[in-house]
C-alpha angles and dihedrals in degrees: 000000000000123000129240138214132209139197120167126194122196140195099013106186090232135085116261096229078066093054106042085058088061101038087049097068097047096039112122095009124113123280093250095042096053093047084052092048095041080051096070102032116119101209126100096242092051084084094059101038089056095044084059101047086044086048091047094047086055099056096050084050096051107022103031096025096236135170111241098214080053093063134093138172101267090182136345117186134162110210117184126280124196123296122234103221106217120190128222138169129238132196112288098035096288139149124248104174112204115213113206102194126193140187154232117220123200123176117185114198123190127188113254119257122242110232112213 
């Protein structure tokens, strides 16, 4: 049985559609591929995405023992977080509500399986 790491990262102050764009291009690589992709991203949610895989590497190295090249990305997902509601007001005495959404980050890493 494999084992698998977790690192979760909530209420990231940005919307899940952002960060899906960015998860979707690391998920099933290995760790250090994907830190080398997320590095060089433009995009806002590239820095806490890395943060998370880097943390993750770092507890299968220190809790589970684990070898970093042996490592790859099992699942990523960003699921919502809550939504601030801001108010604004527009011309004519009407209402433009701002959402401010935010998001939850999981990245699940397992150890690569010798074939034989």
């Amino acid at each position: 049985m494999p084992t698998d790491v977790r690192a979760k990262a909530r209420y990231v102050p940005i919307s899940p559609f952002k960060v899906r764009r960015v998860i979707n291009l690391v998920r099933g690589k290995g760790a250090d591929e994907a830190l080398d992709i997320l590095q060089f991203l433009p995009h806002s949610a590239a820095r806490p995405v890395y943060k998370l895989i880097a943390s993750a590497i770092a507890n299968a190295e220190e809790n589970f023992g684990l070898n970093r090249e042996d490592l790859y990305i099992y699942r990523i997902f960003a699921d919502e977080g809550p939504t601030r509601k801001w108010r604004r007001f527009g011309a004519r005495g009407r209402f433009k509500p701002i959402l401010r959404r935010s998001s939850h980050i999981t990245v699940i890493l397992r150890e690569r399986e010798e074939e034989l």
